[in-house]
C-alpha positions in Angstrom: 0.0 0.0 0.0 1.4 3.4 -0.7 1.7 5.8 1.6 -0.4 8.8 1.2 0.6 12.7 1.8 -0.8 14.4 4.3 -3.6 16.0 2.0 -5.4 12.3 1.2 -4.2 13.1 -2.4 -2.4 10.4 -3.8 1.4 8.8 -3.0 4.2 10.7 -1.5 6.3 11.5 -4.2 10.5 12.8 -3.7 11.3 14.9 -6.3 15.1 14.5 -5.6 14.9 10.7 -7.0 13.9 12.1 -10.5 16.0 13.9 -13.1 15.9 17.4 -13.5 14.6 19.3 -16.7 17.3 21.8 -18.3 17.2 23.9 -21.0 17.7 22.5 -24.1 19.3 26.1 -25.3 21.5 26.9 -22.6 21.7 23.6 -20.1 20.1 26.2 -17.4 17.7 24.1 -14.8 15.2 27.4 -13.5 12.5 28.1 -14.8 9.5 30.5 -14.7 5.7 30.4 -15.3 4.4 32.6 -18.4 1.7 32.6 -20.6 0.9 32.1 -24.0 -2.6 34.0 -24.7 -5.0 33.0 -27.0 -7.7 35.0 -29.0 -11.0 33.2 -28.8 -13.5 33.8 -31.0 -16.6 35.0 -29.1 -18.8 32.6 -31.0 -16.4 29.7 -29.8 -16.3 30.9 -26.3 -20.4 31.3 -25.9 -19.3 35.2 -25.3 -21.5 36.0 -28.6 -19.5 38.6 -30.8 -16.4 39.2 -28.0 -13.7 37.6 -28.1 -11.9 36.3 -25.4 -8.5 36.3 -24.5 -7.1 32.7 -23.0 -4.2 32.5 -21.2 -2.0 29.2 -21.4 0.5 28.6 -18.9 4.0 27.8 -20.2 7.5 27.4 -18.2 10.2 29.8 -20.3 14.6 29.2 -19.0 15.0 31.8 -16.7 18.5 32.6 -18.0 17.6 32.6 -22.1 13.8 32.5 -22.1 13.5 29.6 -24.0 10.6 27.8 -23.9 10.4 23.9 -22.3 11.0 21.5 -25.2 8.1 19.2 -24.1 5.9 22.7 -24.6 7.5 23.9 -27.9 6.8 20.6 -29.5 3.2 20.8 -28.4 2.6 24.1 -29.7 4.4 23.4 -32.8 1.9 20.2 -33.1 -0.9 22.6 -32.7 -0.2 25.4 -34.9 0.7 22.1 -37.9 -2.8 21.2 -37.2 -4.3 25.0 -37.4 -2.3 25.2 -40.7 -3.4 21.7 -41.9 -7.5 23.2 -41.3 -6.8 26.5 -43.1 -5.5 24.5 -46.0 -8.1 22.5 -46.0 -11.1 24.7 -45.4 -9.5 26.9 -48.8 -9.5 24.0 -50.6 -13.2 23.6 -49.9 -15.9 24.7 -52.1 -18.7 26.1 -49.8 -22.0 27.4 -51.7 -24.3 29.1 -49.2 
């Protein structure tokens, strides 16, 4: 049985025993929270006709700003697959 933190949440987990994440630009190992903000179409968001701005957490190097690999790839994934609709919806033929 494992043993459980003092908040009932789940296993005690020690941090130390795992390796640490470094920059992939400058080997640096602090990091900082910042956000990537989104535009959200009002219609998308349920706002009606305002957008809405989204923030997205992200962790950025402290020393260089980078942003964590794991993150970058995801966005990059994300903005192929925006890309990937555009094309697609151009290539469509919509008569209204």
């Amino acid at each position: 049985m494992n043993e459980m933190n003092g908040m009932g949440r789940g296993p005690m987990v020690d941090p130390t025993k795992y390796p640490r994440i470094t920059c992939d630009k400058c080997g640096h190992h602090v990091f900082r929270q910042a956000s990537i903000i989104y535009n959200i179409p009002g219609i998308v968001a349920g706002s009606g006709t305002n957008d809405m701005p989204f923030p997205c957490p992200v962790y950025v190097c402290d020393k260089c700003g980078e942003i964590i690999k794991y993150v970058r790839d995801e966005l990059d994934k994300i903005e192929a697959e925006k890309e990937k609709n555009k094309e697609a919806i151009k290539g469509s033929s919509l008569i209204l």
